[in-house]
N, C-alpha and C positions, 0 to 999 in steps of 0.2 A: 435578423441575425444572420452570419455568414456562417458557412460549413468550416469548422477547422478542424486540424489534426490535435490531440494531445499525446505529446510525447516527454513530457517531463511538468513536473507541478511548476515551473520556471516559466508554464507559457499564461500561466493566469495569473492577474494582477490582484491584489488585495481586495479589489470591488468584487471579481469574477468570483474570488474563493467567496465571498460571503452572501452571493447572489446563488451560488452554487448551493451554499448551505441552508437556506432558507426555500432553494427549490428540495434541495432533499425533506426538507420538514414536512412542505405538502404533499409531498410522493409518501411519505409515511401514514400521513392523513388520509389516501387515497391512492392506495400502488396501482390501480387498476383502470388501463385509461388509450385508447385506442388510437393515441397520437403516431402510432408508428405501422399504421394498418398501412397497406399496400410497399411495405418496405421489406427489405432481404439484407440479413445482417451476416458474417462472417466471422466466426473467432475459431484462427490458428494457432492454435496451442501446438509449439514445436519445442515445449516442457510443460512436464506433467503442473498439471491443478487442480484442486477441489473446488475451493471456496470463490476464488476467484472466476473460475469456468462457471460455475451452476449460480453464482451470482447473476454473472453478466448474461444468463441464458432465461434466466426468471426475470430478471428486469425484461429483456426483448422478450419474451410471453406475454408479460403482464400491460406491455405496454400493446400491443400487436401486433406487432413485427414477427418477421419468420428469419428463422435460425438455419445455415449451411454451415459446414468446416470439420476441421477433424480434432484430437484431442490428444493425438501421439503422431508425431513427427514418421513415425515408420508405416502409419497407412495413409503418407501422402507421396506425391513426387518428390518430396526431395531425397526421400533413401533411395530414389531412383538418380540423384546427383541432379536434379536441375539445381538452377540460381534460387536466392531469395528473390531477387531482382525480378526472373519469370515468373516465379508464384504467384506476388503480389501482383503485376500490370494482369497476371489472368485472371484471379479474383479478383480485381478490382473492375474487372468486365460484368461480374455477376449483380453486384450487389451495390449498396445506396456506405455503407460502413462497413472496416475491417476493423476487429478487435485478437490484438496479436498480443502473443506470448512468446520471449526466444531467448537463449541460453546466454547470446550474444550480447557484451554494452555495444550501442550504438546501432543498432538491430532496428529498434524503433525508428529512428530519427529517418536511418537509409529506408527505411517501406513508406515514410511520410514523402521521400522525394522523388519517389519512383510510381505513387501509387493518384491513379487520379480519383478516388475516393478520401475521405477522411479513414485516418490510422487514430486507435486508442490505443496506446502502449498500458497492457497488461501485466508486462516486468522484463525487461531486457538485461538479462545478467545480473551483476552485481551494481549497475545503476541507479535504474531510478521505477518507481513503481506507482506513480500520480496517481491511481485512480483507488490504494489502499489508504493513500494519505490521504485522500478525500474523506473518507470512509472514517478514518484517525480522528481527523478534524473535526467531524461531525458526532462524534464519539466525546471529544473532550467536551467540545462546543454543550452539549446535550447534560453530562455529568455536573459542568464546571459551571455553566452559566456565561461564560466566556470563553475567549482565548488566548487574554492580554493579560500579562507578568506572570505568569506561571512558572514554577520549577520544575522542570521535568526530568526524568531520569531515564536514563537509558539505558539498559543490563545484557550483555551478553557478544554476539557477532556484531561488532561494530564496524567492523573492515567489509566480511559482503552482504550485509544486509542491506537489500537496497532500500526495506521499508524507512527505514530511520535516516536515508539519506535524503531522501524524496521528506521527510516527517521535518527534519531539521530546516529544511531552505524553505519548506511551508512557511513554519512558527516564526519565522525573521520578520515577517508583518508584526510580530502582536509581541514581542518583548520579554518573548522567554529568558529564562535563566537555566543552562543544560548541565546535567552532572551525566557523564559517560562511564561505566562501569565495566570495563574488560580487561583480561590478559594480555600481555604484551604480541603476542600474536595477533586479535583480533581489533588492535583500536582502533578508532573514528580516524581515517585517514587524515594525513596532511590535508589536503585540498578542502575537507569539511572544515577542517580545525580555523582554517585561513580563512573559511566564508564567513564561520564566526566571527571573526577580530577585525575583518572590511565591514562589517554591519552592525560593529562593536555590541556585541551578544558575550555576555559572559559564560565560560563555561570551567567545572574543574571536570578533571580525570583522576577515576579510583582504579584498582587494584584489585581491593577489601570488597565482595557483597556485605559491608554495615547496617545492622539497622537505624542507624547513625544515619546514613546516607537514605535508607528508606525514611526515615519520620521526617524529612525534610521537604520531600517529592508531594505534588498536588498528583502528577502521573507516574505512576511507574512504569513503563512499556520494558516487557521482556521481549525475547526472541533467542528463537532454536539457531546452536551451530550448526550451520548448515553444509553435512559431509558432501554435498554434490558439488560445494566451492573447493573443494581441497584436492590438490593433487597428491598430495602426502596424508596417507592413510594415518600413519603415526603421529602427528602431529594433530586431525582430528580427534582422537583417542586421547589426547594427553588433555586438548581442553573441551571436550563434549559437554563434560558436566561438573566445568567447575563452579556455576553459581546454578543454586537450585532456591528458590522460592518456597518456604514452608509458611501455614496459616502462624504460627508462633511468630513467625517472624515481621509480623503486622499487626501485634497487639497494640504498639505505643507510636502507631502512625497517625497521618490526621484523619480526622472526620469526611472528611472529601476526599479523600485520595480512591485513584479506581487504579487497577491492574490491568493494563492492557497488553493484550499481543496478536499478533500476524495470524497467529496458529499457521499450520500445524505446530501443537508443542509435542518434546518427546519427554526428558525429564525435566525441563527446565521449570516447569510450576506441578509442585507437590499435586494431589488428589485432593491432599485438606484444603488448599485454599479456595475449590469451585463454590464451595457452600457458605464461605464468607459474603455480606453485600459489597465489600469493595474488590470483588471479583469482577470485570465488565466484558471477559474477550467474546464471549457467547453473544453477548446483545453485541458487542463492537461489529463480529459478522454479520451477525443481520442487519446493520443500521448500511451494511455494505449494496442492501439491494438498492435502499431509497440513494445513496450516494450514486451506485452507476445509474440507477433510471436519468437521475439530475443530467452527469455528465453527458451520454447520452444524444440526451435532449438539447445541450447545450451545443455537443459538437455537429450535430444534425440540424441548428439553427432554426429549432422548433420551443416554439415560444409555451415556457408550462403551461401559464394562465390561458 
């Protein structure tokens, strides 16, 4: 296998996504595995993360790799004003992989061409965030049994969530059916709406949180408005919390249905609904370690078996 970058789930092909997924299976089986002994990995976080940082830092543990980088943009060089461009070519002197995070679309792509290391794009703005959709995927995959004709729903930031952007051009493999659920401020952009109707993917757009529209969904994915996308304070304020998730409001859904989301959440899923089983974001992050160990392994052309 050869070394490559991932910068958008666009660069794996329907085989890779499910080679991917069945390497995450056996890294669940066995996270602990010294495939990465004598390596030095980097993740610049030049925006803040939890899940995603401590993910990707316990996979390179558990695998045996060693961890360099920082986790806020202000204890590096660039609040000293250097280039992305300079960061990158000088990490990329250190270490065998960089794993970057950056406020910026297209952030990703430019450290892929600058950088003579392989680049994991971590979440570049309101793009694209491949290695959550991995994590997604292997979440549905896990709950569903599959990942073909499903109805999925979508609830909340549809404009800059990049998870559901990256989640949507995943699922164009396997034949979803997508309901999008937001205010007229936050919908699934033009550009998504079009990649549906070029790969003829049905989709409707609501308004209404229905339960109408919940008892319909195999997945439900929520996600937080996210005030760091808004320049208009006021405008976040008006739709922060207009759809909220209550345990009531999943009595007369199906039997398989799982609730997923990105986390962090703030209001947008009640307290009652953690203790429901078709709750899944808790397992969903964890299933997040075996997913980056996979990637990883993949982009470092290190064979799992």
């Amino acid at each position: 296998m050869k070394c490559e970058s991932l910068v958008s789930i666009n660069d794996f092909s329907k085989e890779e996504i499910m080679e991917l997924l069945e390497n995450a299976r056996s890294f669940e089986e066995n996270p602990n595995r010294r495939v990465l002994e004598g390596k030095v990995v980097a993740t610049l976080f030049f925006e803040p993360s939890t899940r995603t940082r401590l993910s990707f830092e316990t996979a390179v543990n558990r695998l045996g790799g060693r961890i360099i980088g920082f986790s806020d943009a202000a204890t590096s060089s660039s609040s000293k004003g250097e280039s992305l461009k300079d960061t990158i070519m000088m990490v990329s002197n250190y270490v065998d992989l960089i794993i970057m995070r950056h406020h910026l679309e297209g952030a990703a792509r430019y450290a892929s061409e600058v950088s003579s290391v392989p680049i994991i794009n971590a979440g570049d703005g309101a793009n694209q965030h491949p290695t959550q959709t991995m994590l997604d995927l292997y979440s549905i995959y896990k709950t569903q049994g599959t990942l073909e004709n499903l109805n999925i729903t979508m609830v909340g930031d549809l404009k800059y969530g990049r998870t559901v952007h990256s989640l949507l051009q995943a699922m164009s493999h396997f034949n979803p059916t997508f309901h999008f659920v937001a205010p007229d401020e936050l919908k699934m952009p033009q550009e998504y709406k079009m990649f549906c109707d070029e790969h003829n993917i049905p989709y409707y757009e609501h308004r209404e949180f229905s339960e109408e529209v919940i008892n319909q969904a195999d997945i439900l994915y929520m996600t937080r408005v996210q005030r760091e996308r808004f320049t208009d304070l006021m405008e976040y304020e008006r739709v922060k919390d207009v759809y909220i998730l209550h345990n009531s409001m999943l009595a007369h859904s199906k039997p398989n249905l799982r609730v997923l989301h990105p986390l962090p959440r703030v209001n947008e899923i009640a307290y009652d609904v953690d203790d429901n089983p078709k709750a899944y974001y808790f397992q969903q992050a964890k299933n997040g370690l075996f997913a980056r160990q996979a990637i990883i392994c993949k982009v470092l052309g290190i064979d799992v078996e």
